[in-house]
C-alpha positions in Angstrom: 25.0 -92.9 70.3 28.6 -92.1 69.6 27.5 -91.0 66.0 25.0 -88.9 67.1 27.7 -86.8 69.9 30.2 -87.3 67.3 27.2 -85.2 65.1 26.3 -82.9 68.2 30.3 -82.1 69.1 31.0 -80.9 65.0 27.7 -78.8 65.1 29.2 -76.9 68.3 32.3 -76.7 66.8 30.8 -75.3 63.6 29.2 -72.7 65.7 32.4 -71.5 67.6 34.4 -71.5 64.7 31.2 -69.8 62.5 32.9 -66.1 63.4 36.2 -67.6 62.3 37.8 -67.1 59.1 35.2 -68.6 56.9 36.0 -71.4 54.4 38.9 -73.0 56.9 36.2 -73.3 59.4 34.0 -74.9 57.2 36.9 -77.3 56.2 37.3 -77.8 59.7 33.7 -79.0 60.4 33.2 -80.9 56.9 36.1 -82.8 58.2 35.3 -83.1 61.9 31.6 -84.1 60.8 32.3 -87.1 58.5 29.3 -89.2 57.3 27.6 -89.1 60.8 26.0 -86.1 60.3 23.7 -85.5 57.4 23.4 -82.0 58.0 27.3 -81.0 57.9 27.1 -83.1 53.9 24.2 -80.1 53.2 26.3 -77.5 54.7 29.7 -78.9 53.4 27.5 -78.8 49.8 28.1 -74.6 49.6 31.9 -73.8 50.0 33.0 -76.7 47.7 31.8 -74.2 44.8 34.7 -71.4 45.4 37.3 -74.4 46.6 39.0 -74.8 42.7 37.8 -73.0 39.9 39.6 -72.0 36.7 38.7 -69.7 33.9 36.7 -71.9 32.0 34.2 -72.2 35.3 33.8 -68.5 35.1 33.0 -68.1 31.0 30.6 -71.6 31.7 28.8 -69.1 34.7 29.3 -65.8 32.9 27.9 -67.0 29.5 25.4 -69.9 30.5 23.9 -67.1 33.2 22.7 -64.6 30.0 21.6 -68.1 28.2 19.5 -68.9 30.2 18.0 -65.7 31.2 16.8 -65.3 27.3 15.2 -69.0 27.5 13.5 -68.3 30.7 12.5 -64.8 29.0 10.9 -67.2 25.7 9.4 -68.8 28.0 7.4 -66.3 29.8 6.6 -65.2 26.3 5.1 -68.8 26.2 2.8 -68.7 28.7 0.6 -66.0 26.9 0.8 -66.4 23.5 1.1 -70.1 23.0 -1.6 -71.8 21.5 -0.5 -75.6 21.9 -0.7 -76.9 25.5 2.3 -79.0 25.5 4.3 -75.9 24.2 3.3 -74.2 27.5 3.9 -76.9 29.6 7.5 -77.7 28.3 8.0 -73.5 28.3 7.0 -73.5 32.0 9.1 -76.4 32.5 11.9 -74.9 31.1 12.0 -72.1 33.1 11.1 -73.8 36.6 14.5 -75.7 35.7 16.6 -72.7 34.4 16.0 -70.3 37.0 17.1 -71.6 39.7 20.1 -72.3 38.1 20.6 -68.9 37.0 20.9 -68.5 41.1 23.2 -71.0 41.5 25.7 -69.8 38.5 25.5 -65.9 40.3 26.3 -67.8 43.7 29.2 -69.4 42.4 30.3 -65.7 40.6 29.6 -64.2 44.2 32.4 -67.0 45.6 34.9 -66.5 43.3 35.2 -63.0 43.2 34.4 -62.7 39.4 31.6 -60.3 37.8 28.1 -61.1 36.8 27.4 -60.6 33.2 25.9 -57.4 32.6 24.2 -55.6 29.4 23.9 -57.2 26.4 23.4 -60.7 25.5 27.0 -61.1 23.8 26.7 -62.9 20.3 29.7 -65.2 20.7 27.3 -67.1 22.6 26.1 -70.2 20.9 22.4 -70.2 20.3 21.5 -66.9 21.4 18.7 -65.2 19.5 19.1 -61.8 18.0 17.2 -59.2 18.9 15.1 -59.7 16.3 14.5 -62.8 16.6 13.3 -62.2 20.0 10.8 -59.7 18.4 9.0 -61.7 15.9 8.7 -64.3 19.2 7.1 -61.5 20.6 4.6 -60.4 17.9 3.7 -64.2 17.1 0.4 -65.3 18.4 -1.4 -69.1 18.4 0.2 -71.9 16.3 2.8 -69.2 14.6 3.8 -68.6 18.2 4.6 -72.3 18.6 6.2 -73.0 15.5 8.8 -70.1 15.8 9.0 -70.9 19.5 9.7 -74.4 19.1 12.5 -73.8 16.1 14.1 -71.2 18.2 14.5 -73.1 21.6 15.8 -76.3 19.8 19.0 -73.8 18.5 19.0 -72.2 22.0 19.1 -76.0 23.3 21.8 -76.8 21.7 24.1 -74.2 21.8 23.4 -74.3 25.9 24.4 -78.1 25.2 27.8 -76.7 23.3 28.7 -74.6 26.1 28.0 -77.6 28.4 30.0 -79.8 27.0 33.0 -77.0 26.8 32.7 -76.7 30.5 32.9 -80.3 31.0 36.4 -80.7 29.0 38.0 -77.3 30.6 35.9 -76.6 33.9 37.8 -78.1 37.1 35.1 -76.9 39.6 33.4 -80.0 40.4 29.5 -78.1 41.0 29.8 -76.4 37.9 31.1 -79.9 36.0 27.9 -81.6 37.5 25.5 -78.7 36.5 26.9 -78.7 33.2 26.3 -82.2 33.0 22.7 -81.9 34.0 21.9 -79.3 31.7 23.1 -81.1 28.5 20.7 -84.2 29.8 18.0 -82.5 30.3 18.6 -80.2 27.3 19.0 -82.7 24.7 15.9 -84.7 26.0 13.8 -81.0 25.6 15.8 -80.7 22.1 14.1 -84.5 20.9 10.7 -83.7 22.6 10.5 -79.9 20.8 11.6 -81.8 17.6 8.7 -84.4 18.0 6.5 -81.5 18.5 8.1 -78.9 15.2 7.3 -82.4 13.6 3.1 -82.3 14.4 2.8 -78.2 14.3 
């Protein structure tokens, strides 16, 4: 019982304080809440992204935001014009993953104050496709498709896995550590299963 108006008492304070001055009130109420309420850990989840942040959390969200946007762009490209099947699963994959993300990364430029990239993709990124490449992706049909698709992805892989790893050394925003940590997992697990599949095409 005393957990549960200990729960009840933080949620009312939440809402009197809600019209308050923002993140101190939700400091106040991730602290009044403690671990007996579950819901206070989900809202206490959102501010915790503009509490510390340096400039190496901005370049991770203001170069990795771009990224992905091209990947998720590949593949869409994907879901038309590949011909293998596991190609268009792992594409649709890809970008069920990235996308959200994307959202996250804007959230977290929203917080902090700090632009969203705009324009161009920006070429010091590491394993961004040219232009060019991105149009012979685009005329490529069938097993052609796949081939360039699957070659192409692997370098966008890894250079998303670079820029993961930079973020992880430098970043001190603790969301954008554990994002960057997620994406070079589940990146370099895509990067072996694209290789397995360059190695049957």
């Amino acid at each position: 019982m005393h957990k549960i108006s200990y729960a009840v008492a933080a949620g009312a304070l939440a809402l009197l304080t809600a019209c308050g001055s923002g993140g101190d009130s939700m400091a106040a109420h991730e602290g009044m809440a403690g671990s007996g309420a579950p819901a206070a850990t989900t809202a206490s989840a959102q501010p915790s992204a503009s509490a510390t942040f340096n400039d190496a959390d901005v370049m991770f969200a203001q170069m990795m935001i771009p990224h992905h946007e091209q990947a998720v762009e590949m593949a869409d490209m994907a879901a038309t014009s590949a011909g293998d099947s596991e190609v268009k699963e792992l594409a649709a994959k890809i970008k069920a993953a990235q996308d959200p993300e994307i959202q996250t990364m804007k959230g977290w430029l929203t917080d902090w104050g700090k632009p969203a990239p705009e324009g161009g993709m920006g070429h010091e990124m590491p394993g961004i496709m040219s232009e060019e490449d991105m149009k012979k992706l685009e005329a490529a049909k069938g097993k052609a498709f796949d081939k360039l698709f699957v070659q192409q992805m692997i370098e966008h892989h890894k250079g998303a896995i670079d820029m993961a790893k930079t973020e992880q050394t430098g970043g001190s925003n603790p969301e954008a550590k554990e994002l960057a940590k997620a994406i070079e997992t589940a990146q370099q697990a895509e990067v072996e299963q694209l290789q397995k599949i360059a190695d049957r095409l």
